[in-house]
C-alpha positions in Angstrom: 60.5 -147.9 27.5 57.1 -147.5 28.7 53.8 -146.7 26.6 50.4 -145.9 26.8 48.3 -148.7 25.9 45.1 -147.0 25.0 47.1 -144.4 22.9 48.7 -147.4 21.2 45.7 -149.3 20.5 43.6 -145.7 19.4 46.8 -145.2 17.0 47.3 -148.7 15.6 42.8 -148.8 15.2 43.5 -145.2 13.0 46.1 -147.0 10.9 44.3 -149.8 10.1 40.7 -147.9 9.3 43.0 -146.0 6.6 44.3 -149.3 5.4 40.1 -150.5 4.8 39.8 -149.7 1.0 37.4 -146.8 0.3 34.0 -147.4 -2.1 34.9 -145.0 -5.1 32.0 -143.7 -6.4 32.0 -145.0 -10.3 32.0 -141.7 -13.2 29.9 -142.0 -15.8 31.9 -142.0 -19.5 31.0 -139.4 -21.7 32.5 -139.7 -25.6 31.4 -138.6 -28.9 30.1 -141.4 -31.1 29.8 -140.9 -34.8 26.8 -141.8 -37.5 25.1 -144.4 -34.6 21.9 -144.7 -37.2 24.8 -145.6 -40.1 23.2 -143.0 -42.6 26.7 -142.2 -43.8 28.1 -145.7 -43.5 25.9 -147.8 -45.8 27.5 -149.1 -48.6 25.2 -146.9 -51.1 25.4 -143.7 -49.1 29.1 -143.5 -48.8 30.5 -140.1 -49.3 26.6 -139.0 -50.1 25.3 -138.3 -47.0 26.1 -137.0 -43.4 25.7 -138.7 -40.2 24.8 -137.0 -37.2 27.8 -136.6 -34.3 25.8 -137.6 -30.7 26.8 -137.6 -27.3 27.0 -141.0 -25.2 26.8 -140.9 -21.6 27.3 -144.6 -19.9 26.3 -145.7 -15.9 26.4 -148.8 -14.5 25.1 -150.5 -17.8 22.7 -147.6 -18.8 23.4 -145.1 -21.5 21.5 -142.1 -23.3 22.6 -140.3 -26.4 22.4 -136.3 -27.1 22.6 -135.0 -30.2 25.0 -132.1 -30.6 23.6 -130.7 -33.9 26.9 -131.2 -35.7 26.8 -133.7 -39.0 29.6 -134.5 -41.2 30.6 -136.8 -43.8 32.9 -140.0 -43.5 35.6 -139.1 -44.8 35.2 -135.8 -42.6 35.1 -137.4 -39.0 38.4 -139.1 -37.2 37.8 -141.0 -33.7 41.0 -139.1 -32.3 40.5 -135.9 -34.4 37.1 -135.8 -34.6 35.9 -133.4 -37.3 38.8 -132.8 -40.2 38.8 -131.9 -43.8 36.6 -129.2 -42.9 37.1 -125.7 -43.5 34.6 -124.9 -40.4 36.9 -127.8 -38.5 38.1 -125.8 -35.9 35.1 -123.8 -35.3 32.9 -127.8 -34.8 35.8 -129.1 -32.9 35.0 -126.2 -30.3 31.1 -126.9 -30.5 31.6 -130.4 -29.5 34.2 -130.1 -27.1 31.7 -127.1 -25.4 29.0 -130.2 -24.9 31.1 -133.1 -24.0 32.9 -130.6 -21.1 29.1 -129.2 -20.3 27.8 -133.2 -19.7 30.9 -134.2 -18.0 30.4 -131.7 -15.7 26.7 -131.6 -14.8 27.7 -136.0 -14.4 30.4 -134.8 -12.4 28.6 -132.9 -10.2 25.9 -135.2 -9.4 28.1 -137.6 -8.5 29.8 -135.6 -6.2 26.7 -134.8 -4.8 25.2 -138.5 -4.6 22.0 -137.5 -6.4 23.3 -139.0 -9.9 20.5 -139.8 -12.1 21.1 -140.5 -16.0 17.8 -139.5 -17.0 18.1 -135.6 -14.7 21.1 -134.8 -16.9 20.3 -131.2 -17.8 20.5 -131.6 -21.7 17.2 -132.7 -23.4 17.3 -134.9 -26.4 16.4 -134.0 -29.9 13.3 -135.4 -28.9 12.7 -132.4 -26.8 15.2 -129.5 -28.6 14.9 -129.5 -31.9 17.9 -128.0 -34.3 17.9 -123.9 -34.6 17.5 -124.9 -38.2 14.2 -126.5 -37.6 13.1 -124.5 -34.9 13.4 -121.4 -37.5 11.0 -123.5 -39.9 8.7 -124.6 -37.4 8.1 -120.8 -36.4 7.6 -119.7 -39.3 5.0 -122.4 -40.1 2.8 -121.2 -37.1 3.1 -117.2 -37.8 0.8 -115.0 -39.7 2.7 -113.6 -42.4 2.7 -113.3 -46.1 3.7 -116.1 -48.3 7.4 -114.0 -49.0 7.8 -113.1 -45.8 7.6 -117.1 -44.8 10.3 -117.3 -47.6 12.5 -115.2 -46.0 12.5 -117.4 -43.1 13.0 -120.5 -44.7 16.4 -118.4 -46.5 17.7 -118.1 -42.6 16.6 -121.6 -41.6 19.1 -122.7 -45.0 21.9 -120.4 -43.9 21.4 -121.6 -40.2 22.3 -125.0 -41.5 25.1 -124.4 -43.7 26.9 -122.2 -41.6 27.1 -125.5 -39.1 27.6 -122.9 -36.5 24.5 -124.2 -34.2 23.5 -127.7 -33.0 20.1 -127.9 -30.9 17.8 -124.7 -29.8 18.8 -124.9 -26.1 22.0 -124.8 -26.9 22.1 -121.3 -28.9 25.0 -118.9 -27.1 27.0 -115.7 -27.6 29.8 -117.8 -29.1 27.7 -119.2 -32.0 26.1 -116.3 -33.1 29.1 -114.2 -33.2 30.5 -117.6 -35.6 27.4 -117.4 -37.7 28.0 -113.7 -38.2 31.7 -114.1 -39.6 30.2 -116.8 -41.9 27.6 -114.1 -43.4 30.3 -112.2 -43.9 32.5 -114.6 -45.4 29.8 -115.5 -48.0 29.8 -112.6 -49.0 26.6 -111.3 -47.5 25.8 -107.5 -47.4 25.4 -105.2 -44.1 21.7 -105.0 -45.0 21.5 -108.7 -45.9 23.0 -109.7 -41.9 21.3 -107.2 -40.1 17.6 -108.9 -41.4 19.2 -112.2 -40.7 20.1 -111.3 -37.1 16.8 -109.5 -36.7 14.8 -112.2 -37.6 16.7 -114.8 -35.5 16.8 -112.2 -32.5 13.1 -112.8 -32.8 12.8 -116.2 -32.9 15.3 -116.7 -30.2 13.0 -114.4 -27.9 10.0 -116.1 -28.3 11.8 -119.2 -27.3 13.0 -117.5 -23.9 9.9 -116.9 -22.9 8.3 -120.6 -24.1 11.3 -121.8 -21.5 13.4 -123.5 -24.3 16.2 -120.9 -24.0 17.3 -119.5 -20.9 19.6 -116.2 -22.0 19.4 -114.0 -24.8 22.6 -114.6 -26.8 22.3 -111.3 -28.6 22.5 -109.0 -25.3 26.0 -107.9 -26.2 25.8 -108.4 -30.2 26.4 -105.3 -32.4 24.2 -105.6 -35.1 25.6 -104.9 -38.5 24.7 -101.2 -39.4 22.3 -100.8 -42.4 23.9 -99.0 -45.1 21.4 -96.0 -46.5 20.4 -95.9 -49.5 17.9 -93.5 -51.5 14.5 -95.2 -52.4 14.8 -95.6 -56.7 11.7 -93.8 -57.7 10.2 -92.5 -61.4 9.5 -88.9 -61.8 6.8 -88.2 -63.9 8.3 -87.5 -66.8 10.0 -90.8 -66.8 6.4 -92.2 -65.7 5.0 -90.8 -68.6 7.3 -92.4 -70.7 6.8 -95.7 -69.5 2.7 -94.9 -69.6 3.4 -94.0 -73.6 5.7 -96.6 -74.5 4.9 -98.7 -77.6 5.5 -102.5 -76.3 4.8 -106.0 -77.2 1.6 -107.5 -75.8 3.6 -109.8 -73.5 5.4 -106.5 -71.8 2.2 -104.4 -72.2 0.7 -106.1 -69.2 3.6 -105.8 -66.8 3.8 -102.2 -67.6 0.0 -102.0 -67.0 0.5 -103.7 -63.5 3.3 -101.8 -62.2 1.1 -98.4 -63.3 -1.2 -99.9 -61.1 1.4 -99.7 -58.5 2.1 -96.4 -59.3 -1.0 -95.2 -59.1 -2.7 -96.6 -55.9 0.7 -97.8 -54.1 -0.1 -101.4 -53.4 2.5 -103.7 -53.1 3.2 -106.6 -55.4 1.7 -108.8 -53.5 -1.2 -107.1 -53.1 -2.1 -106.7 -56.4 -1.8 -110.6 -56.9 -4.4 -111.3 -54.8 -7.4 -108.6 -55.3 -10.3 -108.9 -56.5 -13.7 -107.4 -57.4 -15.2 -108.4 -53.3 -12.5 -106.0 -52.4 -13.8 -103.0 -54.3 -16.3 -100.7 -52.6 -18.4 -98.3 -55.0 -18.9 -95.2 -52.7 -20.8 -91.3 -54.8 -19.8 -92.8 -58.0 -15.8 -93.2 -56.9 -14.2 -96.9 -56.4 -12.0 -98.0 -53.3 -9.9 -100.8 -52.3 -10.8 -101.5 -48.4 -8.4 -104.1 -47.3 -5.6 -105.3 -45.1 -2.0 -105.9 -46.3 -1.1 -109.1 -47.1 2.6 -108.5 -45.2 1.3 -106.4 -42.1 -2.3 -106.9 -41.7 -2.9 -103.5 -41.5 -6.6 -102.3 -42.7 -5.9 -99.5 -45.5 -8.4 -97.4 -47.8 -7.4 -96.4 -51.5 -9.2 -94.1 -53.4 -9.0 -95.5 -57.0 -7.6 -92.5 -59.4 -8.9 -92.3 -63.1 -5.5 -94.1 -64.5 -6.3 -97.2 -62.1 -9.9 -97.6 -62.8 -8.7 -97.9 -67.0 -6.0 -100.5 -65.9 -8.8 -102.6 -64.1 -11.2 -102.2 -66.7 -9.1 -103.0 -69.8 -8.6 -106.5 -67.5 -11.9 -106.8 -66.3 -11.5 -105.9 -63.2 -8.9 -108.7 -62.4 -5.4 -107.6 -62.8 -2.9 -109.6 -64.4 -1.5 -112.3 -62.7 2.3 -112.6 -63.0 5.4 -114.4 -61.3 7.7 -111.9 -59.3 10.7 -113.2 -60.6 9.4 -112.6 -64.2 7.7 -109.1 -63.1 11.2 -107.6 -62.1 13.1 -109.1 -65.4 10.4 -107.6 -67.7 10.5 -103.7 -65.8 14.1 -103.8 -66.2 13.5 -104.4 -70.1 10.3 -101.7 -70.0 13.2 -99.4 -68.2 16.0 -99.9 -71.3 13.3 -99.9 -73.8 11.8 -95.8 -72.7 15.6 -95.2 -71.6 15.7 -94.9 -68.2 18.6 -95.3 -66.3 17.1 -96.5 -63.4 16.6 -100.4 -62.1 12.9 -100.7 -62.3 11.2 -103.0 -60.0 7.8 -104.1 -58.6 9.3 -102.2 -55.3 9.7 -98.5 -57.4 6.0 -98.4 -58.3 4.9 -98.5 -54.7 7.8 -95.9 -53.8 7.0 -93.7 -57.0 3.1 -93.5 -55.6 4.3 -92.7 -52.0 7.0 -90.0 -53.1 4.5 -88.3 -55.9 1.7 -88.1 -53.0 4.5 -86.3 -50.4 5.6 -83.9 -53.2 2.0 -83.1 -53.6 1.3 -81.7 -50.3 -0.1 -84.8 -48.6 1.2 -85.3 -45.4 3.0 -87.9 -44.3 0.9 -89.5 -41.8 -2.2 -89.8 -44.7 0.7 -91.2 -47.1 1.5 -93.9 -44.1 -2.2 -95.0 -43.9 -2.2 -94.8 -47.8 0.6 -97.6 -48.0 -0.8 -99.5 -44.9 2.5 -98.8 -43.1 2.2 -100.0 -39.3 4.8 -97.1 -38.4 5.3 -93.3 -39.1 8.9 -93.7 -39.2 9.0 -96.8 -42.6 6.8 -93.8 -44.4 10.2 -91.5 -43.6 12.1 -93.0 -46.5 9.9 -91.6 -48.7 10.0 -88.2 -47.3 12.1 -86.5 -50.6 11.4 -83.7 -52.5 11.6 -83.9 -55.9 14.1 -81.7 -57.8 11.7 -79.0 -59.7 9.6 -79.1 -56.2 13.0 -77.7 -55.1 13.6 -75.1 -57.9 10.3 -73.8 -57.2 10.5 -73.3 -53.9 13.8 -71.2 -54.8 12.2 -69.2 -57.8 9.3 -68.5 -54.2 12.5 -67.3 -52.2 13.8 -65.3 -55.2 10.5 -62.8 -55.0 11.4 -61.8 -51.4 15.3 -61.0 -52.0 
Protein backbone atom coordinates (compact mmCIF):
# COMPACT_ATOMS: atom_id res chain seq x y z
CA UNK A 1 0.00 0.00 0.00
CA UNK A 2 1.14 3.26 -1.05
CA UNK A 3 1.13 6.72 0.93
CA UNK A 4 1.71 10.17 0.65
CA UNK A 5 4.76 11.19 2.47
CA UNK A 6 4.12 14.84 3.02
CA UNK A 7 0.56 13.99 4.24
CA UNK A 8 2.22 11.50 6.59
CA UNK A 9 4.78 13.68 7.88
CA UNK A 10 2.07 16.99 8.13
CA UNK A 11 -0.23 14.25 10.14
CA UNK A 12 2.33 12.63 12.37
CA UNK A 13 3.95 16.74 13.08
CA UNK A 14 -0.12 17.59 14.17
CA UNK A 15 -0.03 14.54 16.50
CA UNK A 16 2.98 15.28 18.15
CA UNK A 17 2.36 19.35 18.64
CA UNK A 18 -0.93 18.00 20.54
CA UNK A 19 1.24 15.69 22.55
CA UNK A 20 3.67 19.13 23.60
CA UNK A 21 2.06 19.89 27.12
CA UNK A 22 0.14 23.24 27.16
CA UNK A 23 1.33 26.29 29.81
CA UNK A 24 -1.99 26.50 32.00
CA UNK A 25 -2.46 29.73 33.06
CA UNK A 26 -2.31 29.50 37.19
CA UNK A 27 -6.03 30.85 39.09
CA UNK A 28 -5.65 32.81 41.73
CA UNK A 29 -7.34 31.13 45.21
CA UNK A 30 -9.96 32.98 46.70
CA UNK A 31 -11.34 31.67 50.37
CA UNK A 32 -12.75 33.24 53.38
CA UNK A 33 -10.39 33.60 56.35
CA UNK A 34 -11.71 34.27 59.76
CA UNK A 35 -10.56 36.80 62.71
CA UNK A 36 -6.87 37.27 60.78
CA UNK A 37 -6.05 40.25 63.49
CA UNK A 38 -7.13 37.42 66.32
CA UNK A 39 -9.51 40.02 68.20
CA UNK A 40 -11.85 37.07 68.89
CA UNK A 41 -9.14 34.49 69.52
CA UNK A 42 -7.11 35.87 72.35
CA UNK A 43 -7.30 34.01 75.29
CA UNK A 44 -9.03 37.09 77.27
CA UNK A 45 -11.42 37.95 74.47
CA UNK A 46 -12.84 34.63 73.93
CA UNK A 47 -16.61 34.56 73.39
CA UNK A 48 -16.29 38.63 74.12
CA UNK A 49 -15.66 39.97 71.04
CA UNK A 50 -16.11 39.51 67.19
CA UNK A 51 -13.67 39.07 64.54
CA UNK A 52 -14.04 40.39 61.23
CA UNK A 53 -14.66 37.63 58.19
CA UNK A 54 -12.09 38.96 55.14
CA UNK A 55 -11.57 37.82 51.79
CA UNK A 56 -8.09 36.28 50.66
CA UNK A 57 -7.05 36.33 47.23
CA UNK A 58 -3.54 34.43 46.55
CA UNK A 59 -1.09 34.75 43.03
CA UNK A 60 1.99 33.53 42.54
CA UNK A 61 3.08 34.27 46.22
CA UNK A 62 1.12 37.60 46.50
CA UNK A 63 -2.12 37.97 48.45
CA UNK A 64 -4.57 40.91 49.44
CA UNK A 65 -7.39 40.67 51.88
CA UNK A 66 -11.07 42.42 51.54
CA UNK A 67 -13.08 42.88 54.12
CA UNK A 68 -16.68 41.68 53.59
CA UNK A 69 -18.33 43.68 56.53
CA UNK A 70 -19.57 40.47 58.22
CA UNK A 71 -18.20 39.89 62.05
CA UNK A 72 -19.08 37.11 64.19
CA UNK A 73 -18.07 35.41 67.27
CA UNK A 74 -15.94 32.11 67.72
CA UNK A 75 -18.09 30.01 68.59
CA UNK A 76 -20.34 31.45 65.57
CA UNK A 77 -17.94 30.77 62.51
CA UNK A 78 -17.10 26.96 61.12
CA UNK A 79 -14.24 26.68 58.29
CA UNK A 80 -16.74 24.32 56.26
CA UNK A 81 -19.98 26.09 57.47
CA UNK A 82 -18.84 29.31 57.84
CA UNK A 83 -21.29 31.46 59.77
CA UNK A 84 -23.63 29.09 62.25
CA UNK A 85 -25.47 29.57 65.46
CA UNK A 86 -26.78 32.59 64.07
CA UNK A 87 -30.28 33.47 63.61
CA UNK A 88 -29.23 35.84 60.59
CA UNK A 89 -26.94 32.62 59.46
CA UNK A 90 -28.46 32.11 56.31
CA UNK A 91 -29.07 35.60 55.35
CA UNK A 92 -24.54 36.19 56.05
CA UNK A 93 -23.95 32.86 54.47
CA UNK A 94 -25.48 34.52 51.19
CA UNK A 95 -23.50 37.95 51.84
CA UNK A 96 -20.27 36.13 51.71
CA UNK A 97 -20.93 33.68 49.24
CA UNK A 98 -22.15 37.02 46.88
CA UNK A 99 -18.36 38.38 47.42
CA UNK A 100 -16.21 35.33 47.18
CA UNK A 101 -18.37 34.45 43.61
CA UNK A 102 -18.04 38.40 42.65
CA UNK A 103 -13.77 38.15 43.26
CA UNK A 104 -13.58 34.80 41.72
CA UNK A 105 -15.01 36.04 38.93
CA UNK A 106 -13.53 39.52 38.16
CA UNK A 107 -9.83 36.98 38.90
CA UNK A 108 -11.35 34.77 36.56
CA UNK A 109 -11.82 37.05 33.98
CA UNK A 110 -8.56 38.65 34.03
CA UNK A 111 -7.02 35.69 33.64
CA UNK A 112 -8.76 34.70 30.79
CA UNK A 113 -7.98 37.81 29.46
CA UNK A 114 -4.07 37.83 30.32
CA UNK A 115 -4.32 41.34 31.95
CA UNK A 116 -4.38 39.67 35.66
CA UNK A 117 -3.23 42.15 38.06
CA UNK A 118 -3.82 41.55 41.97
CA UNK A 119 -3.84 45.00 42.90
CA UNK A 120 -6.73 46.06 39.59
CA UNK A 121 -9.21 43.63 41.31
CA UNK A 122 -12.36 45.76 41.26
CA UNK A 123 -13.11 45.64 45.19
CA UNK A 124 -11.41 48.43 47.30
CA UNK A 125 -10.30 47.58 50.73
CA UNK A 126 -11.65 48.93 53.94
CA UNK A 127 -9.04 51.27 53.53
CA UNK A 128 -10.92 52.84 50.72
CA UNK A 129 -14.89 51.65 51.49
CA UNK A 130 -15.62 52.08 54.73
CA UNK A 131 -18.70 49.99 56.51
CA UNK A 132 -22.44 51.45 55.62
CA UNK A 133 -22.40 51.64 59.36
CA UNK A 134 -19.62 54.15 59.45
CA UNK A 135 -20.24 55.71 56.40
CA UNK A 136 -23.84 56.73 57.99
CA UNK A 137 -21.74 58.33 61.02
CA UNK A 138 -19.25 59.89 59.05
CA UNK A 139 -22.15 61.87 57.10
CA UNK A 140 -23.72 62.87 59.63
CA UNK A 141 -20.56 64.28 61.27
CA UNK A 142 -20.01 66.58 58.20
CA UNK A 143 -23.86 67.89 57.70
CA UNK A 144 -25.51 70.87 59.15
CA UNK A 145 -28.15 69.78 61.27
CA UNK A 146 -29.42 70.06 64.74
CA UNK A 147 -27.94 68.19 67.56
CA UNK A 148 -31.35 65.59 67.44
CA UNK A 149 -31.43 65.44 64.12
CA UNK A 150 -27.49 64.09 64.21
CA UNK A 151 -29.11 61.59 66.84
CA UNK A 152 -31.34 60.32 64.62
CA UNK A 153 -28.60 59.36 62.41
CA UNK A 154 -26.38 57.79 64.74
CA UNK A 155 -30.07 55.46 65.70
CA UNK A 156 -29.74 54.17 61.85
CA UNK A 157 -25.96 53.91 61.82
CA UNK A 158 -26.77 51.31 65.30
CA UNK A 159 -29.48 49.53 63.43
CA UNK A 160 -27.35 49.35 60.21
CA UNK A 161 -24.93 47.33 62.36
CA UNK A 162 -27.08 45.06 64.14
CA UNK A 163 -29.20 44.07 61.44
CA UNK A 164 -25.64 42.58 59.91
CA UNK A 165 -27.37 42.94 56.69
CA UNK A 166 -24.51 45.28 54.98
CA UNK A 167 -20.68 44.86 54.83
CA UNK A 168 -18.68 47.79 53.07
CA UNK A 169 -20.43 51.07 51.21
CA UNK A 170 -19.67 49.83 47.69
CA UNK A 171 -21.10 46.99 48.26
CA UNK A 172 -24.80 48.22 49.25
CA UNK A 173 -27.50 46.33 46.68
CA UNK A 174 -31.25 45.69 46.24
CA UNK A 175 -30.83 42.41 48.10
CA UNK A 176 -29.57 43.97 51.31
CA UNK A 177 -31.87 46.63 51.76
CA UNK A 178 -34.82 44.53 51.15
CA UNK A 179 -32.92 42.15 54.29
CA UNK A 180 -32.54 45.16 56.36
CA UNK A 181 -36.24 46.08 55.87
CA UNK A 182 -37.57 42.47 57.15
CA UNK A 183 -35.23 43.01 60.09
CA UNK A 184 -37.11 46.51 60.95
CA UNK A 185 -39.94 44.73 60.77
CA UNK A 186 -39.03 41.87 62.80
CA UNK A 187 -37.92 44.16 65.61
CA UNK A 188 -40.72 45.25 65.87
CA UNK A 189 -40.37 48.72 64.26
CA UNK A 190 -43.39 50.79 63.12
CA UNK A 191 -44.43 51.89 59.40
CA UNK A 192 -43.50 55.43 60.37
CA UNK A 193 -40.33 54.30 62.23
CA UNK A 194 -38.98 52.30 58.57
CA UNK A 195 -40.08 54.69 56.34
CA UNK A 196 -37.59 57.58 58.18
CA UNK A 197 -34.98 54.87 58.35
CA UNK A 198 -35.15 54.23 54.55
CA UNK A 199 -35.42 57.88 53.87
CA UNK A 200 -32.57 58.85 55.59
CA UNK A 201 -30.38 56.02 54.18
CA UNK A 202 -31.94 56.71 50.56
CA UNK A 203 -30.17 59.98 51.22
CA UNK A 204 -26.97 58.96 52.20
CA UNK A 205 -26.80 56.31 49.63
CA UNK A 206 -27.36 59.20 46.89
CA UNK A 207 -24.82 61.35 47.90
CA UNK A 208 -22.47 58.54 47.67
CA UNK A 209 -23.57 57.84 43.90
CA UNK A 210 -22.65 60.96 42.94
CA UNK A 211 -19.07 61.13 45.19
CA UNK A 212 -18.46 57.77 42.84
CA UNK A 213 -18.40 55.28 45.93
CA UNK A 214 -21.68 53.59 44.69
CA UNK A 215 -22.46 52.97 41.33
CA UNK A 216 -26.54 52.14 41.36
CA UNK A 217 -29.25 53.23 43.54
CA UNK A 218 -30.37 50.09 45.46
CA UNK A 219 -33.70 51.71 46.30
CA UNK A 220 -34.97 52.18 42.46
CA UNK A 221 -37.42 49.44 42.90
CA UNK A 222 -38.04 49.58 46.88
CA UNK A 223 -41.55 50.25 48.15
CA UNK A 224 -41.23 52.33 50.94
CA UNK A 225 -43.29 51.49 53.95
CA UNK A 226 -46.48 53.77 53.86
CA UNK A 227 -46.77 56.23 56.74
CA UNK A 228 -49.67 55.60 58.75
CA UNK A 229 -51.79 59.02 59.49
CA UNK A 230 -52.36 60.11 62.41
CA UNK A 231 -54.10 63.41 63.76
CA UNK A 232 -51.58 66.04 65.24
CA UNK A 233 -52.49 65.84 69.49
CA UNK A 234 -53.23 69.39 70.22
CA UNK A 235 -54.86 71.43 73.49
CA UNK A 236 -57.87 73.50 72.96
CA UNK A 237 -58.12 76.31 74.88
CA UNK A 238 -60.02 75.37 77.41
CA UNK A 239 -57.70 72.58 78.19
CA UNK A 240 -54.84 75.29 77.76
CA UNK A 241 -56.36 77.28 80.19
CA UNK A 242 -56.33 74.63 82.54
CA UNK A 243 -52.90 73.89 82.33
CA UNK A 244 -52.12 77.94 82.36
CA UNK A 245 -54.25 77.84 85.97
CA UNK A 246 -52.98 74.82 87.40
CA UNK A 247 -51.69 74.92 91.01
CA UNK A 248 -48.18 72.96 90.70
CA UNK A 249 -45.08 72.32 92.59
CA UNK A 250 -42.20 74.74 91.83
CA UNK A 251 -40.24 71.83 90.08
CA UNK A 252 -43.34 71.35 87.46
CA UNK A 253 -44.15 75.09 87.44
CA UNK A 254 -41.30 75.71 85.07
CA UNK A 255 -42.00 72.96 82.60
CA UNK A 256 -45.48 74.18 82.32
CA UNK A 257 -44.10 77.73 81.93
CA UNK A 258 -41.84 76.43 78.96
CA UNK A 259 -44.22 74.53 77.06
CA UNK A 260 -46.75 77.81 77.38
CA UNK A 261 -43.97 79.30 75.72
CA UNK A 262 -44.39 76.91 73.05
CA UNK A 263 -47.84 77.42 72.96
CA UNK A 264 -47.69 80.81 72.61
CA UNK A 265 -45.02 81.67 69.91
CA UNK A 266 -44.69 78.01 68.34
CA UNK A 267 -40.99 77.40 68.67
CA UNK A 268 -39.82 74.07 68.92
CA UNK A 269 -38.09 72.46 71.84
CA UNK A 270 -35.01 73.03 70.64
CA UNK A 271 -35.46 76.34 69.99
CA UNK A 272 -36.36 77.43 73.07
CA UNK A 273 -33.11 75.77 74.65
CA UNK A 274 -30.99 77.84 72.92
CA UNK A 275 -32.45 81.60 72.86
CA UNK A 276 -31.40 84.31 74.18
CA UNK A 277 -31.73 88.03 74.87
CA UNK A 278 -29.24 88.81 71.27
CA UNK A 279 -32.09 87.21 69.62
CA UNK A 280 -34.78 89.53 70.71
CA UNK A 281 -35.47 92.63 68.60
CA UNK A 282 -37.53 95.58 70.40
CA UNK A 283 -39.48 97.14 67.41
CA UNK A 284 -42.80 100.35 68.51
CA UNK A 285 -42.72 99.07 71.85
CA UNK A 286 -43.51 95.19 70.69
CA UNK A 287 -40.66 92.34 71.16
CA UNK A 288 -39.59 89.72 68.32
CA UNK A 289 -37.67 86.68 68.02
CA UNK A 290 -35.65 87.02 64.50
CA UNK A 291 -33.89 83.84 64.02
CA UNK A 292 -33.32 80.67 62.05
CA UNK A 293 -34.38 77.20 63.12
CA UNK A 294 -32.07 75.14 64.74
CA UNK A 295 -33.39 71.90 62.52
CA UNK A 296 -33.99 73.73 59.13
CA UNK A 297 -32.10 76.84 59.05
CA UNK A 298 -34.95 78.60 57.95
CA UNK A 299 -34.94 82.58 58.94
CA UNK A 300 -38.42 83.12 60.93
CA UNK A 301 -39.97 86.26 62.65
CA UNK A 302 -42.27 85.87 65.89
CA UNK A 303 -44.14 88.48 67.25
CA UNK A 304 -43.91 88.01 71.05
CA UNK A 305 -47.83 87.88 72.44
CA UNK A 306 -48.50 89.41 76.10
CA UNK A 307 -48.53 85.65 77.69
CA UNK A 308 -44.78 85.16 76.27
CA UNK A 309 -43.31 88.40 77.30
CA UNK A 310 -44.64 87.33 81.32
CA UNK A 311 -43.01 83.81 80.83
CA UNK A 312 -39.58 85.51 79.80
CA UNK A 313 -39.74 88.10 82.33
CA UNK A 314 -40.67 86.01 85.43
CA UNK A 315 -37.09 84.10 84.09
CA UNK A 316 -35.30 87.03 83.23
CA UNK A 317 -35.44 86.84 79.96
CA UNK A 318 -33.66 83.32 79.79
CA UNK A 319 -36.05 80.50 79.73
CA UNK A 320 -35.57 77.50 81.62
CA UNK A 321 -33.23 75.17 80.61
CA UNK A 322 -34.40 71.53 80.79
CA UNK A 323 -33.51 67.95 79.51
CA UNK A 324 -36.09 66.63 76.79
CA UNK A 325 -36.35 63.43 78.22
CA UNK A 326 -37.36 64.95 81.57
CA UNK A 327 -39.62 67.77 79.63
CA UNK A 328 -41.92 65.04 78.09
CA UNK A 329 -42.11 62.91 81.59
CA UNK A 330 -43.14 66.09 83.51
CA UNK A 331 -46.15 67.37 80.63
CA UNK A 332 -47.48 63.91 80.88
CA UNK A 333 -47.79 64.47 84.79
CA UNK A 334 -48.99 68.42 84.16
CA UNK A 335 -51.57 66.47 81.73
CA UNK A 336 -53.03 63.88 84.64
CA UNK A 337 -52.69 66.47 87.25
CA UNK A 338 -55.52 69.33 85.14
CA UNK A 339 -57.19 65.98 83.73
CA UNK A 340 -56.57 65.78 80.36
CA UNK A 341 -56.73 62.88 78.51
CA UNK A 342 -54.34 63.70 76.12
CA UNK A 343 -50.29 62.65 75.89
CA UNK A 344 -48.75 66.02 76.33
CA UNK A 345 -45.46 66.57 74.87
CA UNK A 346 -42.84 69.32 74.00
CA UNK A 347 -44.25 68.43 70.27
CA UNK A 348 -48.20 69.51 71.24
CA UNK A 349 -47.15 73.08 72.26
CA UNK A 350 -45.70 73.89 68.87
CA UNK A 351 -48.88 72.03 67.23
CA UNK A 352 -51.43 73.81 69.73
CA UNK A 353 -49.82 77.39 68.51
CA UNK A 354 -50.03 76.42 64.81
CA UNK A 355 -53.65 74.96 65.01
CA UNK A 356 -55.00 78.03 67.36
CA UNK A 357 -53.39 80.53 64.68
CA UNK A 358 -55.28 78.51 61.49
CA UNK A 359 -58.59 78.50 63.54
CA UNK A 360 -58.09 82.13 63.93
CA UNK A 361 -58.21 83.14 60.35
CA UNK A 362 -54.50 83.17 59.66
CA UNK A 363 -53.69 81.73 56.66
CA UNK A 364 -51.71 78.96 56.18
CA UNK A 365 -48.89 80.24 54.32
CA UNK A 366 -48.26 83.18 57.37
CA UNK A 367 -48.69 80.12 59.90
CA UNK A 368 -45.77 78.24 57.69
CA UNK A 369 -43.40 81.24 57.99
CA UNK A 370 -44.63 81.49 61.63
CA UNK A 371 -43.20 77.82 62.46
CA UNK A 372 -40.16 78.29 60.03
CA UNK A 373 -41.48 75.41 57.95
CA UNK A 374 -39.27 75.02 54.63
CA UNK A 375 -42.55 73.65 52.86
CA UNK A 376 -46.30 74.61 52.47
CA UNK A 377 -47.31 71.13 52.52
CA UNK A 378 -45.52 70.05 56.58
CA UNK A 379 -47.89 73.27 57.61
CA UNK A 380 -50.93 70.98 56.05
CA UNK A 381 -51.05 68.78 59.13
CA UNK A 382 -52.15 71.41 61.05
CA UNK A 383 -54.83 72.56 58.72
CA UNK A 384 -57.95 71.38 61.36
CA UNK A 385 -60.75 73.16 62.46
CA UNK A 386 -61.47 73.07 65.80
CA UNK A 387 -64.93 71.63 66.89
CA UNK A 388 -66.93 74.95 68.18
CA UNK A 389 -65.18 76.68 64.87
CA UNK A 390 -67.30 73.99 63.26
CA UNK A 391 -70.63 74.51 65.25
CA UNK A 392 -70.36 78.04 64.47
CA UNK A 393 -70.07 77.82 61.11
CA UNK A 394 -73.31 75.61 61.19
CA UNK A 395 -75.37 77.97 63.61
CA UNK A 396 -74.01 80.72 60.13
CA UNK A 397 -75.67 78.11 57.76
CA UNK A 398 -78.70 77.75 60.00
CA UNK A 399 -79.73 81.71 59.40
CA UNK A 400 -80.00 81.11 55.59
CA UNK A 401 -82.24 77.80 55.69
Amino acid sequence: MLYDTNIFVLYNTKIFDAMIPIKVKKMPQVRLVFDRKHQATKSDLRGRKKGLVQVEVLHDGRRRFFSTGVKVYLDQWDDVRRVVNCSESALLNATLNDIVDSLTEQASEMVRSGSFDLDAIGVRSTADSPLLSEWIVLCAEKMEIAANTRKAYGALSRSVERSRCFGCLEDVNARQINAYDAFLVSSGASNNTRRVYHSKLHKLLLGAIKMRFLENDPYVNFEMPKLKKTDREYLTEEELLRVRDAPLSKRLERYRDLFLFQCYTGLSYIDTQSLDASMLQHENGSVYIVRRRQKTHVRYRVKLLKPAIAILEKYDWHLPQVPAPHYDRCLLSIAKDCGIAKRMSSHVGRHTFATWALSHGTQIEIVSKMLGHTNINTTQVYAKIMAKDVDAAFDKLEEFV
